[in-house]
N, C-alpha and C positions, 0 to 999 in steps of 0.2 A: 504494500500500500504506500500511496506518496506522502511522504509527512506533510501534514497539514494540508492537505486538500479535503477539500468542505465536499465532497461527494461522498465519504462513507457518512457521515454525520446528516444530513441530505436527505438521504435515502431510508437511515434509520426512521428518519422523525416521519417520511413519506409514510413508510410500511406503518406505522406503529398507528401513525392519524387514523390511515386508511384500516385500520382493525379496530378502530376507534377505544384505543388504548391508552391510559395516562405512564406515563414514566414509572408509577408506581407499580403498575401491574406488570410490565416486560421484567422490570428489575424483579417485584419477588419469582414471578417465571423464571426467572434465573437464575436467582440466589445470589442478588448484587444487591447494593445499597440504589437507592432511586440516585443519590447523588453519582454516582460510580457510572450508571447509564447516564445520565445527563454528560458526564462527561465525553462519555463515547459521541452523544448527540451530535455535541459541542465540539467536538474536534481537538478537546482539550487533553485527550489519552485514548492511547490506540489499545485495542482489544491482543490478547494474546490467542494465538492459533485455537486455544481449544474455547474460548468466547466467541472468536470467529464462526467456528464450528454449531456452538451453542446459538448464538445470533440467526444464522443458514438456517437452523432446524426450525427455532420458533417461529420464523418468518417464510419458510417455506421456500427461499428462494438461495441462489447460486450463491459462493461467498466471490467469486470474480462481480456478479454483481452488487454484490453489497461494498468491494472495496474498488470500484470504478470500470474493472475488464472489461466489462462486458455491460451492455444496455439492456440484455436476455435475463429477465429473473426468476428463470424457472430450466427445469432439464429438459432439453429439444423432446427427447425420445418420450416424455410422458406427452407432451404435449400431438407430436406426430401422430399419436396413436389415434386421436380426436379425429384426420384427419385422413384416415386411411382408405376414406369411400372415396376420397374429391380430392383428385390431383392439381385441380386449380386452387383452392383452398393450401394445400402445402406451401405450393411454392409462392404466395403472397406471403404465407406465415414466416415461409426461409427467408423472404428480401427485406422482413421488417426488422432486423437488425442492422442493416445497412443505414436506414432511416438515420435522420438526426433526433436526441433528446425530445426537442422541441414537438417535432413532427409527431412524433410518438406520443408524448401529450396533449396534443391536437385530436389524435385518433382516441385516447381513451376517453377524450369529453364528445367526439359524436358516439361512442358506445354506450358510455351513460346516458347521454338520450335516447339510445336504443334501446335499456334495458328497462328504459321507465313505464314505455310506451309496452 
């Protein structure tokens, strides 16, 4: 991970919103003080490998993307498997890491209007 780059911190507070979780509840999930996670938030102190690990699992997602690798936050292959009827379906799902940040948060606010509807 880059020291001090605000995308694993970023990306924490994303995931956590979006489970609409406070600092206190990832932290006791954890077995960290709420301050100890805020920190990680905050960029203030990097996680060690098996927090890493710990992090991946609660949030469900990749640790490349939890420490910037990658914009993919999830394993291709569980996802592929959705799309195993519709070959056009994959290969939009393959190109969408290519995408920029931006784009991709573009796409998931027309999905939440799809999903309201």
């Amino acid at each position: 991970m880059k020291k001090n780059s605000p995308v694993f911190g970023n990306r924490l507070k994303f995931l956590r919103k979006q489970k609409g979780l406070k600092q206190e509840d990832v932290a006791k999930s954890l077995g960290i003080s709420r301050a100890r996670y805020s920190h990680y938030e905050n960029n203030h102190v990097e996680p060690d490998i098996e927090m890493l690990k710990n992090l991946s699992q609660f949030y469900n997602v990749t640790i490349d993307y939890l420490v910037g690798n990658s914009n993919q936050n999830h394993h291709k292959d569980e996802v592929l498997k959705a799309f195993a009827n519709d070959p056009e379906l994959e290969l939009w799902y393959r190109e969408l890491p290519s995408n920029g940040e931006k784009d991709l948060h573009r796409l998931k606010k027309i999905w939440d209007v799809f999903k309201e509807e």
